[in-house]
C-alpha positions in Angstrom: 131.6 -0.6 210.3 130.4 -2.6 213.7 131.2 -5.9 213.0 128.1 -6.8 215.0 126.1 -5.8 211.9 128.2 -6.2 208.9 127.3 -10.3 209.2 123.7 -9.9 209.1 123.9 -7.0 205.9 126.5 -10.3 204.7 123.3 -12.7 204.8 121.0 -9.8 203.2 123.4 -9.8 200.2 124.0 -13.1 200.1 120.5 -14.2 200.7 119.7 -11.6 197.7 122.3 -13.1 195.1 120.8 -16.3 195.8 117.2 -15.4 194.8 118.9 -13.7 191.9 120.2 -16.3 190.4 117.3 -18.3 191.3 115.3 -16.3 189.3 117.6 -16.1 186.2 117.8 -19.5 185.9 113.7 -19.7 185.9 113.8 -17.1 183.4 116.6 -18.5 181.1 115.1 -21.9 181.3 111.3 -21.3 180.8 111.9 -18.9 178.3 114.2 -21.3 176.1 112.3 -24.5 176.9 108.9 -23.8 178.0 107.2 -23.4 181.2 105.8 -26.7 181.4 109.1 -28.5 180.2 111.1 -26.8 183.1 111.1 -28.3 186.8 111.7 -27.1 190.0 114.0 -29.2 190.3 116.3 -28.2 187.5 116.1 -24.4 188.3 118.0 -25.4 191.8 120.4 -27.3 189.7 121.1 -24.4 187.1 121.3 -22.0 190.3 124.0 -24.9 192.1 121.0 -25.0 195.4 119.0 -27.6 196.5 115.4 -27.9 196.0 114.9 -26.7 199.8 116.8 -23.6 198.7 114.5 -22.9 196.1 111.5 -23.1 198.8 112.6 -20.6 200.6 112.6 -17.9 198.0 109.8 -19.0 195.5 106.7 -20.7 196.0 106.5 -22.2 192.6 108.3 -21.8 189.3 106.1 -19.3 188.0 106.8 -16.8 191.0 110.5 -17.1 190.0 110.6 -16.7 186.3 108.2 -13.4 186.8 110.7 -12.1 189.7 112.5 -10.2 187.5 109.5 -7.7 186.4 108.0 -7.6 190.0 110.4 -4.7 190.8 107.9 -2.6 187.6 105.0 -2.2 189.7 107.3 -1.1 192.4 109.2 1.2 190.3 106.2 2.7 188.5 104.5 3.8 192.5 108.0 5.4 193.6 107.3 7.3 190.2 104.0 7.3 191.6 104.8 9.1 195.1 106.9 12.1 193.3 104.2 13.7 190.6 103.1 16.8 191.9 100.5 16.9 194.2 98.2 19.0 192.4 98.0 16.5 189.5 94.6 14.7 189.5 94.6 10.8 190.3 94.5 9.2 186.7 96.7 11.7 185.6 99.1 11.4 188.1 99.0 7.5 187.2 99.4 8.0 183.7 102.6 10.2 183.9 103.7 7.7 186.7 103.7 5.0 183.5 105.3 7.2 181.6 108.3 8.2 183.8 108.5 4.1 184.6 108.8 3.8 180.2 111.4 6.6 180.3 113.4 5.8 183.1 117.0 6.0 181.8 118.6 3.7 185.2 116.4 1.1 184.8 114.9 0.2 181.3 111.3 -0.4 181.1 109.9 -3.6 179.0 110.3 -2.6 176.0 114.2 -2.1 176.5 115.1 -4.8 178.4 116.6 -8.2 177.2 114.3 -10.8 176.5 111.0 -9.3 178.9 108.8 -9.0 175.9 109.0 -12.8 175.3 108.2 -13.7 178.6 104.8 -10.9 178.3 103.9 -13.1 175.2 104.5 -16.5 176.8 102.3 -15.2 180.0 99.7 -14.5 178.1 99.7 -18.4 176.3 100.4 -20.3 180.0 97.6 -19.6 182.6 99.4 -20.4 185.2 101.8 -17.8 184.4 99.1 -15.8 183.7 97.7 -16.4 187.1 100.8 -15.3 189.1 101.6 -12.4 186.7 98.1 -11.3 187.8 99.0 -11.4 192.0 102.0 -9.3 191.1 100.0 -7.0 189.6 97.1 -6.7 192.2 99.8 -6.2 194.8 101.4 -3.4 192.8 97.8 -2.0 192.3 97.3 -2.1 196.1 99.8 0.1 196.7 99.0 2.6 193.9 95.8 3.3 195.8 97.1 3.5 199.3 99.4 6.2 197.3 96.2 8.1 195.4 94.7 7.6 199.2 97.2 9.7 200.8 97.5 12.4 197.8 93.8 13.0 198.4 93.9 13.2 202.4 91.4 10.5 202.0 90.7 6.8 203.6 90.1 4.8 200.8 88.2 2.3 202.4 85.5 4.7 202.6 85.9 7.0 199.3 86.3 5.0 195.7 88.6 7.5 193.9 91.6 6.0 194.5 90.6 2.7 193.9 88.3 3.7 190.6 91.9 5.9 189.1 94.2 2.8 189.6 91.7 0.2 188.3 91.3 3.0 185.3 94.8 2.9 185.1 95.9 -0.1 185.4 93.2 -1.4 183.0 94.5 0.9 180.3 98.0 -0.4 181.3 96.4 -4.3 180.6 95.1 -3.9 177.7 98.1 -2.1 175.9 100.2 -4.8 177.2 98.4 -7.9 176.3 97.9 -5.7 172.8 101.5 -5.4 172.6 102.1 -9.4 173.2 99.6 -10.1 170.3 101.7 -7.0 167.8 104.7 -9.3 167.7 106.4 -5.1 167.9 109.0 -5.2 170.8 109.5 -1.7 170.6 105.6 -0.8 170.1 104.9 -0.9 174.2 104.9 3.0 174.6 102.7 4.0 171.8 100.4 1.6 173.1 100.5 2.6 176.5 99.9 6.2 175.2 96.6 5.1 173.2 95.6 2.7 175.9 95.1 6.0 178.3 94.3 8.0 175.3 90.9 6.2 175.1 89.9 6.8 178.7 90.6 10.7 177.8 89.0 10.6 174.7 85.8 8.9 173.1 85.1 6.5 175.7 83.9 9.4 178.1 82.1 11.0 175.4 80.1 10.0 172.5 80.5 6.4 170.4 82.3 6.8 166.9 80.5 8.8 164.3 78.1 6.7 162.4 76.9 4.1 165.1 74.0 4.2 167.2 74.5 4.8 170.7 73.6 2.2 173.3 70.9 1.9 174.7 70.3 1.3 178.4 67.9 -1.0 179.4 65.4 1.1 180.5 65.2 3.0 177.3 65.0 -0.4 175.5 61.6 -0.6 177.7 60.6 2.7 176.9 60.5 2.1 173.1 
């Protein structure tokens, strides 16, 4: 190895253990005390840094106790990049969710320690909330830079990719904050499934036997 670069890759891991343990403190802590009985402060002090240390990595304590699902939304577009390029764009999504759920390396919500607690406690604290919601949109960015390039397409200019992933990701949302309300850890992929299910099914056809369909409001006029 050229011992010109092995003491910058040293920094990169060490810089990376730090914000590890950094963020496993956050997430230990907030998730045995509560978010708003947990400071800055003593996060450093769990991790043995200062509070300029913790600066440097996080920009608040949210950021840090959600760093250890921000690596999802990255994992679910590698899935993203490697479905077949024939598959259309929500489909292509949906599978993308589905390998990310069945990934046997790196377990998905459901199968990982303690994740579904923090999903339910983000869904209670908006500021939690709020900054769960950035690491999604960033996530979502990407996926439709990825449909953009599938389709040979800018996406500044054509919707599809942008209209799939907010498809997608909507389905994604709702089976998620569904699966925080279920108080069923292991429910998250039978959600997931019936989340993208509806966009498949009923909600691009007809309403549900029985009830009247709506109305736009120019029939409303009309009548």
């Amino acid at each position: 190895m050229n011992p010109e670069r092995k003491s910058p890759e040293r920094r990169g891991r060490k810089a990376r253990r730090t914000r590890d343990t950094l963020a496993q403190a956050a997430f230990e802590l907030v998730l045995d005390r509560g978010l708003r009985n947990v400071t800055v402060e003593e996060i450093a002090e769990r991790a043995d840094v200062d509070r300029r240390t913790f600066s440097r990595y996080f920009t608040s304590k949210e950021a840090a106790v959600l760093d250890s699902i921000r690596g999802d939304g990255d994992r679910i577009n590698d899935a993203l990049r490697a479905r077949p390029a024939d598959e259309p764009p929500l489909t292509a999504y949906r599978r993308a969710v589905e390998d990310w759920l069945e990934d046997s390396g790196v377990p998905a919500w459901h199968r990982r320690e303690r994740i579904f607690e923090l999903v339910v406690l983000a869904e209670r604290e908006p500021t939690l909330y709020a900054a769960f919601h950035h690491i999604r949109v960033d996530a979502q960015e990407d996926s439709v830079a990825i449909l953009a390039d599938r389709l040979g397409v800018d996406a500044r200019d054509d919707l599809r990719p942008a209209v799939a992933v907010a498809a997608g990701a909507g389905a994604l949302l709702a089976a998620q904050a569904a699966w925080a309300r279920a108080d069923r850890p292991d429910d998250l992929p039978r959600l997931i499934g019936q989340a993208f299910d509806a966009l498949a099914g009923e909600l691009l056809t007809r309403p549900p036997g029985g009830r009247a369909a709506h109305r736009t409001t120019e029939e409303s006029r009309d009548r």
